[in-house]
C-alpha positions in Angstrom: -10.4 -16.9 -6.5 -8.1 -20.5 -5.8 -5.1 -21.4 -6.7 -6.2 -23.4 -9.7 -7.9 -20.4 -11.2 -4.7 -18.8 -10.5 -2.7 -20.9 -12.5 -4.4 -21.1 -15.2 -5.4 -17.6 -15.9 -1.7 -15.9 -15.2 2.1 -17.5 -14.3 2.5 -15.0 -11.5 4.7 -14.5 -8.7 5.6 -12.7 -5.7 7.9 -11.5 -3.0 9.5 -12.3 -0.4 11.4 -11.3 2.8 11.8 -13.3 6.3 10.6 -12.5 9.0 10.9 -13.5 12.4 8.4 -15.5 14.9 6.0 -14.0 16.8 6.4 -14.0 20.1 3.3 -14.7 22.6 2.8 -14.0 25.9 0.2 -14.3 28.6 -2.8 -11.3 28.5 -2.2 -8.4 31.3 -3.0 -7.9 33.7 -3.0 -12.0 34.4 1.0 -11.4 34.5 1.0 -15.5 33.7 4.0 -17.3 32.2 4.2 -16.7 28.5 3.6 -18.8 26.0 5.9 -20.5 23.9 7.2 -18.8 20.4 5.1 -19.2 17.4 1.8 -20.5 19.4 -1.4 -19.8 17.7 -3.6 -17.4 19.2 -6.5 -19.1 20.6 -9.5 -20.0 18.2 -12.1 -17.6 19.9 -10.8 -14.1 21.8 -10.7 -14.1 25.6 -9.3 -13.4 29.1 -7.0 -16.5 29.1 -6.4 -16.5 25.5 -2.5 -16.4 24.6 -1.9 -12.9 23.1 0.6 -13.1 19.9 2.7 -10.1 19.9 3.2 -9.2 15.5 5.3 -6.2 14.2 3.9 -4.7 10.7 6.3 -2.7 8.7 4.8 -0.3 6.3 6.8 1.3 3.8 6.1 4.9 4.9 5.2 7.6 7.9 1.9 6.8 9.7 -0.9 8.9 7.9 -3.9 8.3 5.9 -2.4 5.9 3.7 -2.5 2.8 6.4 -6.4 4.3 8.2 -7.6 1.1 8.5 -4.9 -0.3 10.2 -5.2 2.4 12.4 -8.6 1.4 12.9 -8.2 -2.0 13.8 -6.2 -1.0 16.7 -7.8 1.7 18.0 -11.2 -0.2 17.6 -9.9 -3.3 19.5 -9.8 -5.4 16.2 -6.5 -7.0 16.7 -7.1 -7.4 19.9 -10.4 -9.4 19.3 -8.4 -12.1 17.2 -6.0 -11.5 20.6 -3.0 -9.4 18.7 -1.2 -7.2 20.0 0.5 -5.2 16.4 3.0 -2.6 16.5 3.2 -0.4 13.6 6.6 0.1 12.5 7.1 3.7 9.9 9.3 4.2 7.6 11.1 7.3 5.9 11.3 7.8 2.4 12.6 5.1 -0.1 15.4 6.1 -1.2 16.2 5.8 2.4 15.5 2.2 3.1 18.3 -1.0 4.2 19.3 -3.0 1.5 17.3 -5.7 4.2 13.9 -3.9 4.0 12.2 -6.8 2.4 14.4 -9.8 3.5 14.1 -8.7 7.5 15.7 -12.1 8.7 14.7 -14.5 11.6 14.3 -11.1 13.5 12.5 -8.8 11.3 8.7 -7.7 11.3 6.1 -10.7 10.6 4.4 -8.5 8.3 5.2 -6.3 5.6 3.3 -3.5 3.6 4.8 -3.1 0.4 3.7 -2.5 -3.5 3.8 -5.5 -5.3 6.4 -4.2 -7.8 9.1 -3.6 -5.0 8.7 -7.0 -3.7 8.8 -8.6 -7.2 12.3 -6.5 -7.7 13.5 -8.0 -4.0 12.5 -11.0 -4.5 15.6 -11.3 -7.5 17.8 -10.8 -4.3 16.7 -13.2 -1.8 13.6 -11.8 -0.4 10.6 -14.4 -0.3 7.9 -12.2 0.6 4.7 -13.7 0.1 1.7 -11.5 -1.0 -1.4 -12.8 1.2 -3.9 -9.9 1.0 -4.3 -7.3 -1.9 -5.5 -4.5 -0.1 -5.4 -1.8 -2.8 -7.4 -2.7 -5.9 -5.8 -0.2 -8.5 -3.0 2.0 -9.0 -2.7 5.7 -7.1 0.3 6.7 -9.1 -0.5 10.5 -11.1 1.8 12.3 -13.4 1.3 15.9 -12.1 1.2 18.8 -13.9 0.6 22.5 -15.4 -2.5 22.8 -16.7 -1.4 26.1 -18.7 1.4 23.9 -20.0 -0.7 21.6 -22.0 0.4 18.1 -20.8 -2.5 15.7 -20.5 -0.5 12.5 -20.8 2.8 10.6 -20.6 3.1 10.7 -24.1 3.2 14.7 -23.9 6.4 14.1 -21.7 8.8 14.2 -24.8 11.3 17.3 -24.1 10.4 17.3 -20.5 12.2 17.7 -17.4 9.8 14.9 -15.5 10.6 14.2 -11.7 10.6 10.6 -10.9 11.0 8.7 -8.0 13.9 6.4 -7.6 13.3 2.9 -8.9 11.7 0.6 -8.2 9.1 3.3 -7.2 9.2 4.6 -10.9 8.2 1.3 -12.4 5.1 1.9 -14.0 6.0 5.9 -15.2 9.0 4.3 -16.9 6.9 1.3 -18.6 4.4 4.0 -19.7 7.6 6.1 -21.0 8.4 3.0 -23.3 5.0 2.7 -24.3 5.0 6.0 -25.4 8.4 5.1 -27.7 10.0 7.4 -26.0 13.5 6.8 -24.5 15.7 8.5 -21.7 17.3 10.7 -24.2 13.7 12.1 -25.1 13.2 13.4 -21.2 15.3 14.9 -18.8 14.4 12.6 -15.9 14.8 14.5 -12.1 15.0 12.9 -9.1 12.3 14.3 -6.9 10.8 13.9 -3.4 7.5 13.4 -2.2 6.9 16.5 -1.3 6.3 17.9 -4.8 8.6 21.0 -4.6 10.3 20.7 -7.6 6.4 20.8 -9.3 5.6 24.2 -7.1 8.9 25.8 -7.6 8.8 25.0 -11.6 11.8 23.3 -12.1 10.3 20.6 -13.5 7.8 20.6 -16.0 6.1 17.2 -14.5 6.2 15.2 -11.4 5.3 11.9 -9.9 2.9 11.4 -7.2 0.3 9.7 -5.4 -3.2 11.1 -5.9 -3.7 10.4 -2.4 -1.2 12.7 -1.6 1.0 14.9 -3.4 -2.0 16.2 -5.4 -2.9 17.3 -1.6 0.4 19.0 -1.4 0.3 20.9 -4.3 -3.5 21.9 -3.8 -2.6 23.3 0.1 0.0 25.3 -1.2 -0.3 29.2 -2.5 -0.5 30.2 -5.8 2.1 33.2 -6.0 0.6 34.5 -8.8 -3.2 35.1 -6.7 -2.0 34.8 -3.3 -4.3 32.5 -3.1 -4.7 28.3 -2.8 -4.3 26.4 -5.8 -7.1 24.4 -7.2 -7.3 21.4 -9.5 -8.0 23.9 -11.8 -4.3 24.8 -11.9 -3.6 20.9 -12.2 -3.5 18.8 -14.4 -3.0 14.7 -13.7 -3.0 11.4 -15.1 -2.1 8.4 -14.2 -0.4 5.4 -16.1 -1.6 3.9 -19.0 -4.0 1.2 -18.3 -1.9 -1.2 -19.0 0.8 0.3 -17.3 -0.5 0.4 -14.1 0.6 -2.1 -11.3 -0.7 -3.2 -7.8 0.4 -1.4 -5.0 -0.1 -1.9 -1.2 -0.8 -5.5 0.1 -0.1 -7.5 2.8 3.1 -9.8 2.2 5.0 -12.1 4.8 7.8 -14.1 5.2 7.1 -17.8 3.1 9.7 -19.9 5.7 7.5 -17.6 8.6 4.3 -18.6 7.1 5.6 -22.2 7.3 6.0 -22.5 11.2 3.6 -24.3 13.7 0.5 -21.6 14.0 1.3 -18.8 11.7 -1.4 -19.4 9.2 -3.7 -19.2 11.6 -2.4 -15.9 13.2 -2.6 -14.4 9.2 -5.3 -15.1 8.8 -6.2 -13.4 12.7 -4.3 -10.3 11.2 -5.6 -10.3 7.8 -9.3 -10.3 9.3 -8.6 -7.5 11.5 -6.9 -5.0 9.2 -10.3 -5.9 6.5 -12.4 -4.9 9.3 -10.7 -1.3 9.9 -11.0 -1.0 5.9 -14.6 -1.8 6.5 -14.9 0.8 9.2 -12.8 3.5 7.4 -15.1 2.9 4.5 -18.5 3.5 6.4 -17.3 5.8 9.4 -14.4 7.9 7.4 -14.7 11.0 9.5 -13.9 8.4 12.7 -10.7 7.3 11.0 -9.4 10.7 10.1 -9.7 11.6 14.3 -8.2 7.6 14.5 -5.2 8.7 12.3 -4.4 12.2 13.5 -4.5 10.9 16.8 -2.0 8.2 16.1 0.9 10.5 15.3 0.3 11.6 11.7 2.8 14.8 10.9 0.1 15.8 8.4 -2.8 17.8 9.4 -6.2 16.7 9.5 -7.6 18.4 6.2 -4.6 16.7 4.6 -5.3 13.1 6.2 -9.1 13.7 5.7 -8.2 13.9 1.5 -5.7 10.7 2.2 -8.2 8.4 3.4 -10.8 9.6 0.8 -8.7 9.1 -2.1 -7.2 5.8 -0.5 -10.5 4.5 0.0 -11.1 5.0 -3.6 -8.1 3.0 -4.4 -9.9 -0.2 -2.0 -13.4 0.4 -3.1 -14.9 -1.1 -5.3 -13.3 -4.4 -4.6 -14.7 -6.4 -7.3 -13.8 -10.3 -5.8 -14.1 -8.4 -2.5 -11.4 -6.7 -0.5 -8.2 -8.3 -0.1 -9.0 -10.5 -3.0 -6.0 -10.8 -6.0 -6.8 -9.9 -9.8 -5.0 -12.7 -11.6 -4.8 -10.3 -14.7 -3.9 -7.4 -12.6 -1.1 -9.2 -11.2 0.2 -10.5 -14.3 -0.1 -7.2 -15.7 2.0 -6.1 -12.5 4.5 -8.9 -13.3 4.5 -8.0 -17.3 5.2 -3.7 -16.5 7.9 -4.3 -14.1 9.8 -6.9 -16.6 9.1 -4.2 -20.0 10.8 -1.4 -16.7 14.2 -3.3 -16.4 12.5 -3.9 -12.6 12.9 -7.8 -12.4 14.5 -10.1 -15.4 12.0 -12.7 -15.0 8.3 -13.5 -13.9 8.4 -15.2 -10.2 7.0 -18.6 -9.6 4.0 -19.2 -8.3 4.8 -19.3 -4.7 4.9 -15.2 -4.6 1.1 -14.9 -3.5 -1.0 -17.7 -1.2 -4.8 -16.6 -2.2 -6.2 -18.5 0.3 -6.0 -16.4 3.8 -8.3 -14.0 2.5 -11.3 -16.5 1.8 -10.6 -17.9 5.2 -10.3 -14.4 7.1 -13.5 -12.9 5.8 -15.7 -16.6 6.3 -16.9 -15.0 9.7 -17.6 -11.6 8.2 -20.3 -13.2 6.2 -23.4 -10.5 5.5 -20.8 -7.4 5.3 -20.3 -5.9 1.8 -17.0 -6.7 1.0 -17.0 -5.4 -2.6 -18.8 -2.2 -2.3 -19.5 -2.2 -6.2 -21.7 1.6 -5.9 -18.7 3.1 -4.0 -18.1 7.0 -4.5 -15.3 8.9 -2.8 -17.1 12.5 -1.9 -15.8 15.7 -2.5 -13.2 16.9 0.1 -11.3 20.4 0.0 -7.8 20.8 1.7 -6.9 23.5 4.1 -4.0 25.8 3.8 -0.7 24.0 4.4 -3.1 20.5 5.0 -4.2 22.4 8.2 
């Protein structure tokens, strides 16, 4: 979709942070002199191409969640547009620098973030730019009991509900509202993400990712059978529809983007990261040995339901993968303004919706929408083993 479509369909925004240049550097084992800061890769991969040297933060421990990057390095993606891409984790995000999405001049050149926590830093001097949407919906669940009775939010009235802290909360909180109800209708407890307070019982409902702490809860052991729990046990739900909000994409730096070859190496990076998403989707199995292998803490029954669910959260991708909803993003900008997350919609320079079209141009013949897409039934080990 263009930029005129864009505009006319939603008044949108984005995020933003700076980042610093890329450094390149001759290929080893050449051991030639490098090559000066902010070069472009070369068009076309090869022994005497410049390698650029990018840093990608993601907003969490390496596991399941970021597979297909994962991929693209272990398959020699990034390498083929001539990257070299470190992965930088990160703890929980409660945890995080005020700086997390406003790096500086010497901060990572990319940044995986939910759109709703860059909206929220961009009121504080971030200018994060979102250039690829990589997940199509929202993998945000309300989990609970099912012996309880609490099928949705607006069962939450009289509730002790675990939340994460904000921005993280946005679209629970929007739903809360929707539902009329009011922090004096819930007791609100600030949880973790590793859905104890759900498994011990002192609250009644908690927050998660279906992509994960669902996993949690189904590895852990029913004290009541001595056995697993099952999603019999569980009951979740997500957001309302209209509550939900866009979560993992690609963002970078708008003064980075501006420098002498940094489209172009984007574009490199945004092409290589589709392609492990391609490969993760076909060849899932490979990408759970590709994940464990990289240093996940998880264990592989745990990782195997990760990347299932998270493909579900990619595929189908309608306007193909990577591509921006212009609904879904103003709905993004509309739940985190009714959440007290921002005060205002951003301007139009949050998103730049045309590296996508330009990264996937050689890709032509793959199926970048996958509209018959099914996630298949996977079971989780004891403890995730």
């Amino acid at each position: 979709m263009n930029r005129r479509t864009w505009m006319a369909v939603a008044a949108t925004a984005a995020i933003a942070v700076a980042a610093c240049s890329p450094s390149t550097q001759s290929p080893a084992p050449s051991g030639g002199a490098s090559a000066s800061p902010g070069a472009s890769p070369a068009a076309s991969p090869g022994a005497s191409a410049a390698i650029t040297t990018i840093r990608v933060q993601l907003p969490g421990p390496i596991d399941g969640e970021f597979a297909g990057y994962i991929a693209a390095q272990k398959l020699g993606y990034f390498s083929d547009d001539n990257l070299q891409v470190k992965l930088i984790p990160s703890g929980a995000i409660n945890t995080r620098p005020a700086t997390y999405y406003r790096p500086g001049s010497t901060g990572p050149e990319f940044t995986v973030a939910d759109v709703a926590s860059v909206l929220a830093a961009r009121e504080h001097g971030s200018d994060l730019v979102d250039i690829a949407q990589i997940f199509q919906r929202s993998g945000t669940v309300v989990m609970s009991w099912k012996k309880d009775g609490i099928a949705d939010v607006c069962a939450l009235k009289g509730k002790k509900v675990g939340l994460w802290p904000s921005p993280a909360d946005t679209e629970l909180i929007a739903s809360l509202n929707g539902c009329s109800l009011t922090a004096s209708d819930y007791s609100r407890v600030d949880v973790g993400q590793d859905a104890s307070e759900l498994l011990n019982h002192s609250v009644d409902a908690s927050q998660g990712q279906v992509y994960d702490q669902v996993a949690r809860v189904l590895e852990a052991t029913n004290p009541a059978t001595g056995k697993q729990y099952t999603l019999d046990d569980l009951s979740t739900f997500g957001p309302t529809d209209r509550h939900s909000t866009l979560q993992d994409a690609i963002f970078v730096s708008a003064e980075w983007l501006k420098a002498t070859g940094h489209r172009d190496v984007a574009v490199s990076f945004v092409r290589a990261v589709i392609r492990g998403w391609l490969y993760c989707r076909d060849h899932q199995e490979d990408c759970v040995q590709f994940t464990v292998q990289g240093g996940t803490n998880l264990g592989q029954s745990h990782t195997r339901w990760m990347i299932n669910e998270v493909n579900a959260l990619i595929w189908p991708s309608p306007d193909g993968i990577g591509s921006l909803d212009p609904i879904q993003w103003q709905q993004t900008v509309s739940v985190a303004t009714s959440a007290g997350v921002i005060t205002k919609a951003p301007g139009l320079t949050a998103y730049d919706d045309s590296i996508v079209p330009e990264a996937v141009a050689i890709l032509e013949g793959r199926d970048l929408s996958a509209t018959d897409y099914k996630k298949i039934p996977v079971a989780v080990a004891p403890g995730g083993k």
